[in-house]
C-alpha atoms as one frame of an Amber mdcrd trajectory, in Angstrom:
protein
   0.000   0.000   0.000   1.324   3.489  -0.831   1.952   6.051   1.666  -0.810
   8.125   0.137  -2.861   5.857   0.405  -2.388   4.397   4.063  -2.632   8.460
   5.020  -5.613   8.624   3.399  -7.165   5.391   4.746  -7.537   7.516   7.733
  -7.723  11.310   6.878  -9.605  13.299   8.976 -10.643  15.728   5.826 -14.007
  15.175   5.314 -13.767  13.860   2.159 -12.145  11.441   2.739 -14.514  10.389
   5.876 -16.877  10.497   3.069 -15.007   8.434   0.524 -14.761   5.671   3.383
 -18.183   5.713   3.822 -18.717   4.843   0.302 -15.885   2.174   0.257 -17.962
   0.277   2.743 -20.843  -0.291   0.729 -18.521  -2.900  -1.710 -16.364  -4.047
   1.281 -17.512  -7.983   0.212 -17.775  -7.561  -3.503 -17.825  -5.160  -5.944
 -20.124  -3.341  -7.708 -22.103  -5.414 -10.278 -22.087  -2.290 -12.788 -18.399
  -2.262 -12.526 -18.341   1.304 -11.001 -19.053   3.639  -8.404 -21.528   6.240
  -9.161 -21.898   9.630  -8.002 -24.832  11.416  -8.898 -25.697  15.467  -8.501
 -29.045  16.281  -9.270 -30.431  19.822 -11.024 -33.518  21.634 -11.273 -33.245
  23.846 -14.184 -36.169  25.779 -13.268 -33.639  29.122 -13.082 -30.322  29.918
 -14.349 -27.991  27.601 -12.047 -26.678  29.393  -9.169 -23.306  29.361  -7.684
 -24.850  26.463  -4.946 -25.437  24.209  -8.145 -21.478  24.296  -8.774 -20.911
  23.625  -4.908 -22.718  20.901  -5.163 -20.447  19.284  -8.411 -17.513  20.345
  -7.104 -17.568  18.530  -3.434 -19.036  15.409  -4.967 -16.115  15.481  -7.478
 -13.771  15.662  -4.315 -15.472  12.770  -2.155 -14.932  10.790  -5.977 -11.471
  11.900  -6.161 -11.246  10.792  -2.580 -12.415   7.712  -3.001 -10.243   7.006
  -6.162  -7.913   7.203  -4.042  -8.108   4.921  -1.340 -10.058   2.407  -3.953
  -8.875   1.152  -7.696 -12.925   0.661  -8.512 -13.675   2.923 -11.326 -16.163
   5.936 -10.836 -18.707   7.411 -12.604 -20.327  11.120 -11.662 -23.308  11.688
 -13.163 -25.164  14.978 -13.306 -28.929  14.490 -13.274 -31.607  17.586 -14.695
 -34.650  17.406 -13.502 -35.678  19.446 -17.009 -39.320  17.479 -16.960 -40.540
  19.092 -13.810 -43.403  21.384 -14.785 -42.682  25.148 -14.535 -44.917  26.243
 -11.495 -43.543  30.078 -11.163 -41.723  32.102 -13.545 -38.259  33.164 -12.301
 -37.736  37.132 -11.538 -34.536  36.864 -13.621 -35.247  36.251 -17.158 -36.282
  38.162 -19.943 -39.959  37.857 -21.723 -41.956  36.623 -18.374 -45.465  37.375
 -19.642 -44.535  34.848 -22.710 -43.345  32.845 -20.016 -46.454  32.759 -17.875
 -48.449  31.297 -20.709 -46.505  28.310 -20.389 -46.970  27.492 -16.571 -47.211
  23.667 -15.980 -45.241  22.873 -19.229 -42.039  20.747 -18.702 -39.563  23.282
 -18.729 -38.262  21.160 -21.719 -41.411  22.436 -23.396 -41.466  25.620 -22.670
 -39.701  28.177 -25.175 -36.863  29.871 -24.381 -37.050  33.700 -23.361 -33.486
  34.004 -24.138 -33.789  32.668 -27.625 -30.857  30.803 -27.998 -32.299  27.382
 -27.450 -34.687  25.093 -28.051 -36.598  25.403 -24.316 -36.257  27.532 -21.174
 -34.703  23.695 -19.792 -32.243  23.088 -22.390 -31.051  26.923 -22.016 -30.760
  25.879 -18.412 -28.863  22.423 -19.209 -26.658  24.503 -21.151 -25.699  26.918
 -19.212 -24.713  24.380 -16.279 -23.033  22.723 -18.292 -20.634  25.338 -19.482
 -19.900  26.751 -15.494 -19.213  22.906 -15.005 -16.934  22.631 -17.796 -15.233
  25.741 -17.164 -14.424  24.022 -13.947 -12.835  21.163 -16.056 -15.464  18.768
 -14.287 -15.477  15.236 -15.359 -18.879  14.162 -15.562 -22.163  12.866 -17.684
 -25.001  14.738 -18.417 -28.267  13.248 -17.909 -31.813  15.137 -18.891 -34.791
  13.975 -17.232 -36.736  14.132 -20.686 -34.396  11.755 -22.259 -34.555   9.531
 -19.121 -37.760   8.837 -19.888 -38.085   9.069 -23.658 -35.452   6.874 -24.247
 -36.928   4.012 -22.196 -34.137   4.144 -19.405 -36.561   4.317 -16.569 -39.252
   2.300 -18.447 -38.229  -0.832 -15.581 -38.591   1.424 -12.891 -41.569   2.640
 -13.701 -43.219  -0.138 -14.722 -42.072  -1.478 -11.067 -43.343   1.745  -9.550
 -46.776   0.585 -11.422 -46.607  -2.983  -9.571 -45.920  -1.248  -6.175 -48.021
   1.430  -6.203 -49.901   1.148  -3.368 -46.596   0.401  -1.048 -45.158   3.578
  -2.375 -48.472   5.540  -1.553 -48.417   4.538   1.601 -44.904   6.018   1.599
 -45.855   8.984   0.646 -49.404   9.714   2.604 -47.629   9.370   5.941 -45.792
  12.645   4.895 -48.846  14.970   3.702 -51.957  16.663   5.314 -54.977  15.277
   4.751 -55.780  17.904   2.311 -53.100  17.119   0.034 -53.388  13.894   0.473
 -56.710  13.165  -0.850 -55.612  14.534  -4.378 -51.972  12.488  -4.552 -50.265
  10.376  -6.690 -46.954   9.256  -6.992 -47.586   9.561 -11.062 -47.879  12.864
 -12.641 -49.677  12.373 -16.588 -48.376  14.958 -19.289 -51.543  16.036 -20.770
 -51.405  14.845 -24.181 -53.019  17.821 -25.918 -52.187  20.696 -23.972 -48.263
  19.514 -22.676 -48.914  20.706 -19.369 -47.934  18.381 -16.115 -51.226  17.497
 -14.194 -51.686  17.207 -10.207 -54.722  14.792 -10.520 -55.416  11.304  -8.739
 -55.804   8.214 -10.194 -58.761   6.438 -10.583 -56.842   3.188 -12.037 -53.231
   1.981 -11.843 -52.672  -0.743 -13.980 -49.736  -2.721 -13.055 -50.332  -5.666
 -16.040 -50.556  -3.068 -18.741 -48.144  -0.658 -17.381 -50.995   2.157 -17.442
 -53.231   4.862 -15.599 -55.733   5.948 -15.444 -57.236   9.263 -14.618 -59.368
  12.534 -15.263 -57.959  15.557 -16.926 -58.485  19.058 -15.405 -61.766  19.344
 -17.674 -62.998  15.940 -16.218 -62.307  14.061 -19.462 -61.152  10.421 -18.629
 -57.687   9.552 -20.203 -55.500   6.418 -20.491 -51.982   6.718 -20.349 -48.450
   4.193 -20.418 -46.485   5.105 -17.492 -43.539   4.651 -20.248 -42.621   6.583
 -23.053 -41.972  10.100 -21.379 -46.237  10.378 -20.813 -45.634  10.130 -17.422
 -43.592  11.851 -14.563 -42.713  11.026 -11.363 -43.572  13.262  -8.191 -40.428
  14.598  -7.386 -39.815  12.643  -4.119 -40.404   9.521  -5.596 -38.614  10.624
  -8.732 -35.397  10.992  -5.880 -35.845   7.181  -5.085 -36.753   6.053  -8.610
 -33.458   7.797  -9.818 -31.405   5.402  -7.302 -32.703   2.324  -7.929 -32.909
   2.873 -11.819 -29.129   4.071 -12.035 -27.698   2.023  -8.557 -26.493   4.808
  -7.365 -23.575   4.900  -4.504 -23.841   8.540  -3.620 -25.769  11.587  -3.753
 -25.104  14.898  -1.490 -27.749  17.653  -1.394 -28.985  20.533   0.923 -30.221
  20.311   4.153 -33.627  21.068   2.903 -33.762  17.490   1.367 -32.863  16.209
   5.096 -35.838  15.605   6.564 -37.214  13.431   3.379 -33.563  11.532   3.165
 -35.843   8.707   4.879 -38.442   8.753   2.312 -36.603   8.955  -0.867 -34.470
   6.171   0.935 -37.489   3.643   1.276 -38.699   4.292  -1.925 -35.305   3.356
  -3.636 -35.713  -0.027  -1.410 -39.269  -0.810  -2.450 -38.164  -0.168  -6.439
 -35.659  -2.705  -5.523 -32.640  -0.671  -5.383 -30.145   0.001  -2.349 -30.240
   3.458  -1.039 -27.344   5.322  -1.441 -24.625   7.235   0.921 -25.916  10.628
   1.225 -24.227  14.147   3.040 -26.500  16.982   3.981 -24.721  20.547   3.558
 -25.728  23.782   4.829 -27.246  26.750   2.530 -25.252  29.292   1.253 -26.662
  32.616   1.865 -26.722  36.131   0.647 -25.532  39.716   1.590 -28.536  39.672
   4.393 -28.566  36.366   5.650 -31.509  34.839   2.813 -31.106  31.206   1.288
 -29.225  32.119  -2.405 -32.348  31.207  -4.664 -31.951  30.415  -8.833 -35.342
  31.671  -9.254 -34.857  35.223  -7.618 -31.231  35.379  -8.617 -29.575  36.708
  -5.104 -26.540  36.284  -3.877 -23.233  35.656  -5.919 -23.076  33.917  -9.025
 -20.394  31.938 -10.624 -19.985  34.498 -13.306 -19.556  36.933 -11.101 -17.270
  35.150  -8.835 -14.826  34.583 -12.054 -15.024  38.404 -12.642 -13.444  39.327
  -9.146 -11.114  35.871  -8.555  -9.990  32.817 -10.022 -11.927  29.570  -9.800
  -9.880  27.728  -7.279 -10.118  30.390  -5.175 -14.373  29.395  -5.373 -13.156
  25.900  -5.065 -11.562  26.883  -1.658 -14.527  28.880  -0.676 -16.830  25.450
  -1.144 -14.293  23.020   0.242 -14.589  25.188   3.816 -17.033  23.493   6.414
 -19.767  22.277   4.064 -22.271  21.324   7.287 -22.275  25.037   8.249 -24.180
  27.909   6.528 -21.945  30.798   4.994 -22.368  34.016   3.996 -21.638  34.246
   0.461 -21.402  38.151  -1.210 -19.251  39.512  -2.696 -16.989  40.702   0.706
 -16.081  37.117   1.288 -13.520  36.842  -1.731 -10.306  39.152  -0.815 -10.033
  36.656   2.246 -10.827  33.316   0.021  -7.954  34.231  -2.464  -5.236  35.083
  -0.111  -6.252  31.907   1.979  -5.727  30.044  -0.740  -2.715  30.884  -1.838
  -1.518  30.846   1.560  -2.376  26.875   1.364  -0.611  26.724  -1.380   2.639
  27.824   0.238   2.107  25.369   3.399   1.382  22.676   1.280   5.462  22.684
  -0.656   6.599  21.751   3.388   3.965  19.552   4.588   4.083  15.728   5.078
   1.833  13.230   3.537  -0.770  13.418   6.293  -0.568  17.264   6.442  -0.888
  17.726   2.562  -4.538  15.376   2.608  -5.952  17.521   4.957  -5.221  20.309
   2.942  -7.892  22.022   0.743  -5.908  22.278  -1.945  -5.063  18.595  -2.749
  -8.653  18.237  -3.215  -8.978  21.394  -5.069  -6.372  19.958  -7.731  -6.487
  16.377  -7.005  -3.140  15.851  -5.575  -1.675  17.842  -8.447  -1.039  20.990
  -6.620   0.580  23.942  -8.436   2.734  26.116  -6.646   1.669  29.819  -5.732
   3.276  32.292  -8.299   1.613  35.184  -5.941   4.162  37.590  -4.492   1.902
  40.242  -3.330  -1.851  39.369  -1.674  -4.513  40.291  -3.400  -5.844  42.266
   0.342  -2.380  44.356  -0.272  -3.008  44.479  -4.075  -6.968  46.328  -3.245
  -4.575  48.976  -0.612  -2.110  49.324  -3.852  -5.400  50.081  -6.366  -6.772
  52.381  -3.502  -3.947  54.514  -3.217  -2.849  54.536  -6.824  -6.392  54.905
  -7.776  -5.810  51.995 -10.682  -7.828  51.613 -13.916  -5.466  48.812 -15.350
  -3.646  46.224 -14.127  -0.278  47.602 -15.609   0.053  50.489 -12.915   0.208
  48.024  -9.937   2.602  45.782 -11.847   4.662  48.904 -11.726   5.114  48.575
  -7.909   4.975  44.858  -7.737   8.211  44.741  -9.875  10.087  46.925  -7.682
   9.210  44.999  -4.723   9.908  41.251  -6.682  11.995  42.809  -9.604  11.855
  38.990 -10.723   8.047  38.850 -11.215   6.698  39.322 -14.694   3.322  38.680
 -15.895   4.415  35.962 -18.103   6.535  34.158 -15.233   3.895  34.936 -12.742
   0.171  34.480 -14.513  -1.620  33.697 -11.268  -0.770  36.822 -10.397  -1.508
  39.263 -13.876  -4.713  37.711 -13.541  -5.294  38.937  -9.830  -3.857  42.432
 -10.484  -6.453  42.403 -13.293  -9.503  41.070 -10.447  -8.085  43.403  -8.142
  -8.313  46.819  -9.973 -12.289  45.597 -10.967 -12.530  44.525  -7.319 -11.703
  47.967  -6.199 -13.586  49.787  -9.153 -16.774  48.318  -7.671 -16.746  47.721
  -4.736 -13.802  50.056  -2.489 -13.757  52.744  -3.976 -17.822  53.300  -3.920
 -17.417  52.964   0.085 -13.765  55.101   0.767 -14.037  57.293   3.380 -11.420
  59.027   4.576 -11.166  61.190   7.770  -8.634  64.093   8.909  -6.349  62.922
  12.002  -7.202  64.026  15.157  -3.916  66.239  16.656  -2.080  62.928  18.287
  -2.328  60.914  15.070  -1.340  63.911  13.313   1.916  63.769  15.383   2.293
  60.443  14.958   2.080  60.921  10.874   4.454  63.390  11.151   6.459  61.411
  13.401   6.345  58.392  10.955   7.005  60.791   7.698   9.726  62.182   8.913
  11.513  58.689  10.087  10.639  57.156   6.465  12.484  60.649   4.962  15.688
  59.472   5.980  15.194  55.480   5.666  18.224  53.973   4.468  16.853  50.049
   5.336  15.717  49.507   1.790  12.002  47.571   0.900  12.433  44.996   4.010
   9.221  44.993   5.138   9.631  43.578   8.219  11.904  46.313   9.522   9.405
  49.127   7.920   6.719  47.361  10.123   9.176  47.475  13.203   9.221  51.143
  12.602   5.679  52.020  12.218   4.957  49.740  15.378   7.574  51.686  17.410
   5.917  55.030  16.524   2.506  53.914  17.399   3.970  52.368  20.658   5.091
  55.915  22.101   1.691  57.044  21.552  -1.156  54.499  21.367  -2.637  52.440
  23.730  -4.435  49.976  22.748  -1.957  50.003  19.338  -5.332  48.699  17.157
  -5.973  52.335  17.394  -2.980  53.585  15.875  -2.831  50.870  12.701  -6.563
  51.764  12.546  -5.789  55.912  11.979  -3.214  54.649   9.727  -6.260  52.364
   7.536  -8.902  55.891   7.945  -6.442  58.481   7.247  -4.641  56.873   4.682
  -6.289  53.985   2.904 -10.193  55.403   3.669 -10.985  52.366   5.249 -11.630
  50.533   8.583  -8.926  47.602   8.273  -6.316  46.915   6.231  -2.421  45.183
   5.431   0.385  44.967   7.480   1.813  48.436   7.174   5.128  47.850   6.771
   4.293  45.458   3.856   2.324  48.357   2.526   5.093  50.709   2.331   7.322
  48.006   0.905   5.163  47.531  -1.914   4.068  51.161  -2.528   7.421  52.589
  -1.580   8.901  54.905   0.881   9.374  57.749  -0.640   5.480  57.108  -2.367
   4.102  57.038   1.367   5.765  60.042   2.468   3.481  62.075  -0.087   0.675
  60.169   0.664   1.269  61.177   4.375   1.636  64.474   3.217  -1.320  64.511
   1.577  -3.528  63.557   4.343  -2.069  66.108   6.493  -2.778  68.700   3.792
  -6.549  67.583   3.855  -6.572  66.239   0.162  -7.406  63.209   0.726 -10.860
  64.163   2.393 -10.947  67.389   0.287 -10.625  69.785   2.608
């Protein structure tokens, strides 16, 4: 056994703990399909949303886990739901009164408002699939329409026909009476008017694989369950999905959680085994509401990839999956340098060390190194006080500080000089306040100005930070106060870099004038 391996055997990273879980299932024999699959399910019923990636992306991990601590192939399979009747139109998309004539229609039959594809669902499908494979996911794509079309699920169903009654019984024990009088595990697609219908059966017929049933005008109608005339409710369709595909794992939100037990038995009674499942918490927006694909808030990938890189997103979705985040655009500056900074620890780690690391499953054990020389947090202080509008100008200070750096050695970092100045554009420099000093910080400016005037210690950071702490220490008490005049005065904000760094970077004789400045009042305006 390899020392990766044996470490990994018993990594605390969680997935890992998750890959072990799965490995258990085929601990006597292995699977009869000659595979493990993953499966991540999709309801294109919006544009997919940034938790939609999440989703792929720590699947993909617990599969890379598991490959490897196991030499049975894997499979990850990406499910879309595109057959689900639209039941609301989504507050993000063009041509919504079109839209509303269509309500009920499998989104697969519903036109698209962008006008780019054939339906609203395969605009959806498409547009997943191109954030997955700009993630450079390996995966199969699998539409609900085809699914049942093709004659895939025509077993299952068929078996869903025979046990009927045990998966009604299922199902009622989870509903109000209300609801319950009207249900049915089967949902027809009207033949005429395309629309999904929410009617009960009066006949399930389990020897000719039909329903039976009375449209919304009361007209009786006869349908095969097979064929695509047929959908399933979508908690059954959960446990359907399972047994028809044996799948080993699926992960979802904690909103599923509390029908994990239903879509579990149902699986069973289909004559499947139910799979490994992991619950993660909701990612949330700038006020603390679930991120929704229908009302488009929060962050989305797009938007993500216009500020950072995407294994910088990856880090930000490998962090403590089974507790709810906060996810706006404020979170990033910290995700990127945090990164990178994993990136660094990982070159001296051990074995052991390395698997617990985010970024081996970010990269799947093939972890680059960090070509960063400045943090993106110092490169937002360098846009402030250079005001930026391109990239170039803060490569002008980053090459005096690493004369070795050059955007063609160092691409990681042109690319987050280029994030950084749009960061700031939007989002810093909208909020910059700055503030005159009251008389002791003024001293202490002065105090500090006049020390860097005659600095002969060259761009050594850590004895410019030596300095500025010593002139704070004669003064300040707590010295938070002091590095936090030095953030308001200066930088127009309420936190910021190590100061010394700062002046490295921006220069000495570059901070004296912006000292100057401040004391002159141009920096507020005054």
């Amino acid at each position: 056994m390899s020392e990766t391996r044996d470490a990994a055997l018993s990594s605390k990273a969680w997935p890992f703990e998750e890959a072990r879980r799965v490995l258990k299932r085929y601990a006597k024999k292995p699977p009869e399909k000659g595979y493990v699959l993953f499966e991540t399910g999709y309801g294109p019923s919006g544009l997919p949303h940034i938790g939609t990636f999440g989703e792929v992306l720590r699947t993909t991990m617990i599969k890379r886990a598991f490959e490897e601590i196991s030499d049975i192939p894997t499979k990850l399979v990406c499910f879309s739901d595109d057959l689900d009747g639209m039941r609301k139109v989504p507050g993000n998309v063009p041509q919504r009164e079109m839209l509303e004539e269509h309500m009920h229609k499998p989104l697969t039959s519903v036109p698209d408002p962008f006008g780019t594809h054939e339906s609203f669902g395969h605009h959806n499908n498409a547009m997943l699939r191109r954030f997955l494979d700009t993630f450079g996911f390996e995966y199969e794509f699998y539409s609900a329409r085809e699914f049942y079309r093709s004659g895939q699920f025509d077993e299952v169903l068929l078996r869903a026909c025979e046990k009927y009654d045990e998966i009604m019984a299922v199902m009622l024990k989870s509903l109000r009476e209300e609801r319950a009088q009207t249900y049915s595990i089967f949902l027809p697609i009207h033949p005429e008017t395309g629309r999904v219908m929410y009617v009960p059966m009066k006949e399930v017929n389990a020897k000719d694989g039909t329903i039976t049933f009375d449209d919304e005008d009361g007209n009786e109608m006869t349908l095969p369950v097979t064929g695509g005339n047929v959908k399933l409710q979508w908690k059954p369709d959960f446990g359907a999905r399972w047994a028809a595909l044996d799948v080993d794992f699926e992960m979802y939100g904690k909103e599923h959680a509390t029908n994990t037990a239903i879509y579990d038995r149902i699986c069973e009674i289909l004559g499947g085994k139910k799979p490994e499942h992991f619950s993660y918490e909701l990612f949330l927006d700038e006020n603390g509401q679930k991120i929704s694909k229908s009302s488009g808030n929060g962050i989305s990938i797009d938007q993500w990839l216009t500020y950072a890189s995407t294994e910088s997103l990856s880090y930000f979705m490998y962090l403590k999956p089974k507790t709810a985040k906060r996810m706006y655009f404020d979170v990033i500056p910290k995700a990127v340098d945090e990164y990178h900074q994993q990136l660094r620890a990982y070159e001296t780690q051990d074995v052991k060390a390395r698997l617990n690391n985010p970024v081996w499953h970010i990269h799947g054990g093939d972890v680059p190194k960090s070509d960063m020389v400045v943090p993106f947090s110092m490169l937002l202080n360098l846009a402030s006080v250079s005001s930026a509008e391109d990239k170039s100008q803060l490569w002008g200070f980053i090459q005096r500080y690493a004369p070795e750096a050059t955007p063609e050695t160092n691409p990681g970092m042109d690319a987050a000089a280029g994030h950084a100045v749009r960061y700031f554009n939007d989002f810093v420099k909208p909020t910059k306040v700055f503030r005159a000093p009251t008389e002791l910080e003024r001293e202490a400016l002065e105090d500090l100005r006049d020390r860097l005037k005659v600095w002969d210690g060259g761009l050594d950071a850590e004895a410019l930070q030596s300095m500025v702490f010593a002139v704070g220490k004669e003064r300040f008490d707590p010295l938070r106060d002091w590095f936090k005049a030095l953030y308001q005065v200066l930088l127009g904000a309420d936190q910021g870099p190590r100061f010394g760094g700062f002046i490295a970077l921006y220069g000495v004789e570059e901070t004296v004038a912006l000292i100057d400045d401040a004391l002159a009042g141009k920096l507020t305006g005054a």
